[in-house]
C-alpha positions as CSV (number, residue, x, y, z in Angstrom):
1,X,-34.6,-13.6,53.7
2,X,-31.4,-11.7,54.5
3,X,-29.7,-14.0,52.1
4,X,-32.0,-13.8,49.6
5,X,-31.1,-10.1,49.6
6,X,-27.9,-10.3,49.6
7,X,-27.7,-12.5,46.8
8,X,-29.6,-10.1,44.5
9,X,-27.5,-7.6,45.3
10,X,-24.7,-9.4,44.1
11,X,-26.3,-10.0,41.2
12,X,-27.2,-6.9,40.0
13,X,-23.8,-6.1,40.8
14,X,-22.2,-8.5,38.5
15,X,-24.5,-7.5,35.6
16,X,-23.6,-3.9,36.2
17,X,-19.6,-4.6,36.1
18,X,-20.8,-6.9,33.2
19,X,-22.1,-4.5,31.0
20,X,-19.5,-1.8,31.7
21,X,-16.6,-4.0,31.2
22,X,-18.7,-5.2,27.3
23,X,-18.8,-1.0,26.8
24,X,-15.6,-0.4,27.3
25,X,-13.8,-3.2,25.5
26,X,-16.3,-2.4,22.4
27,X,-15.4,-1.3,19.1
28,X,-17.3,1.6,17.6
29,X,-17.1,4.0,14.6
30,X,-16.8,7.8,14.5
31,X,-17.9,9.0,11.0
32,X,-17.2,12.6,10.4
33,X,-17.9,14.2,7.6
34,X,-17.9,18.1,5.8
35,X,-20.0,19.1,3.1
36,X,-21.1,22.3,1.5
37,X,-19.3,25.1,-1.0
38,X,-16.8,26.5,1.5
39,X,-13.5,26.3,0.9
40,X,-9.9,26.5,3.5
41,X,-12.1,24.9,6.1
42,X,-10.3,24.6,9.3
43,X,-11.7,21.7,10.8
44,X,-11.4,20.0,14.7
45,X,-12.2,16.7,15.8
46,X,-12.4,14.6,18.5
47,X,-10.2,11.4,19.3
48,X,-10.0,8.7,21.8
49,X,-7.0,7.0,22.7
50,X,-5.3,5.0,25.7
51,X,-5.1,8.5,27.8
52,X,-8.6,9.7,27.0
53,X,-9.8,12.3,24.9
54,X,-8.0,14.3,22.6
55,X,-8.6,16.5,19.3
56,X,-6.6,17.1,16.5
57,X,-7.0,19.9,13.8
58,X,-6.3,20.5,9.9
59,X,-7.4,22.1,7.5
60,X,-9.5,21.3,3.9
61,X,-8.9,23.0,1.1
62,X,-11.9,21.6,-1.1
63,X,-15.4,19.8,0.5
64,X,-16.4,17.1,0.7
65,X,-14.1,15.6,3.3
66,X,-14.7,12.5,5.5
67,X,-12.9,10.7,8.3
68,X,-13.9,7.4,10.1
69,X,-12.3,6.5,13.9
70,X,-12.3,3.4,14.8
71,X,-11.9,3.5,18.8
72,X,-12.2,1.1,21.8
73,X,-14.5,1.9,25.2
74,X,-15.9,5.2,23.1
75,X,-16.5,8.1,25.9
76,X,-19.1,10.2,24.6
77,X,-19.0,13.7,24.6
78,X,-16.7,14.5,21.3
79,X,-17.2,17.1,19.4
80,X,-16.9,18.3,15.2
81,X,-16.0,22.0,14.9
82,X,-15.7,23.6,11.5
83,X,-14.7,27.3,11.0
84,X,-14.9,28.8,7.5
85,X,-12.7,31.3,5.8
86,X,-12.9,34.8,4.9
87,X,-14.2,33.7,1.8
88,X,-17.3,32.5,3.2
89,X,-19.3,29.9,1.6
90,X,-21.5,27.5,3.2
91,X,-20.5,24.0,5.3
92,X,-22.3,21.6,6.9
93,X,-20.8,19.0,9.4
94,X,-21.9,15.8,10.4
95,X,-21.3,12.7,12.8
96,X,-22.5,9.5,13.2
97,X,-21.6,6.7,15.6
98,X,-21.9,3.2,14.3
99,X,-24.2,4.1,11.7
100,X,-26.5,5.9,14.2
101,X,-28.8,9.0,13.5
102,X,-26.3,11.8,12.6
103,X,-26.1,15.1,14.7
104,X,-25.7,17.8,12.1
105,X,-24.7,21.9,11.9
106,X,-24.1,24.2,9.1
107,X,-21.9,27.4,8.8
108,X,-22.9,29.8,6.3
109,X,-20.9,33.4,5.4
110,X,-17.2,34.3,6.1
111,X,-16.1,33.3,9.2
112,X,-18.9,31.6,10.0
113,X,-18.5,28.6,12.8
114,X,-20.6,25.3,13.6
115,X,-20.1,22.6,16.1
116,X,-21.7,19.2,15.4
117,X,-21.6,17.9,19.3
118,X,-23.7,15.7,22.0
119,X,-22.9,12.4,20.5
């Protein structure tokens, strides 16, 4: 009976380390994209590499802008941050991993901010 214990254990164990190892060896895509009337959006985004998490910035003169990541053994918890100008206007950001249901935020008015985060 011990055995039989034991050996179950073992198992699930395997499938565990399995299925970890399959995640982070995985090839997903980060879509992010900016919509809307605003112009001099600065934008920042999140970006896996070999060391972990990262963001970089820039910013877009004219909407609509896009940028797909390709990235291996994703971490979740990136983020999409747009901050408009003076100028106002109105922006709406958007991400989407491997086609998945996007999570979405607008910014509307001069200096207005949104964060398009949790994916």
């Amino acid at each position: 009976m011990l055995l039989v214990l034991v050996l179950l254990l073992a198992g699930g164990c395997v499938a565990i380390i399995a299925g970890i190892s399959r995640e982070v060896s995985k090839t997903v895509n980060v879509e992010y994209a900016i919509t809307g009337t605003a112009r001099d959006v600065t934008v920042a985004y999140s970006v896996w590499n070999d060391d972990g998490l990262s963001s970089r910035s820039e910013t877009v003169k004219t909407l609509p802008w896009r940028k797909t990541l390709k990235t291996k053994g994703f971490t979740k918890g990136g983020s999409l941050l747009i901050s408009l100008s003076g100028s106002g206007g109105t922006a709406t950001c958007s991400v989407a991993v491997d086609n998945g249901s996007p999570k979405t935020a607008t910014a509307s008015g001069p200096s207005a901010a949104a964060t398009c985060g949790g994916f």
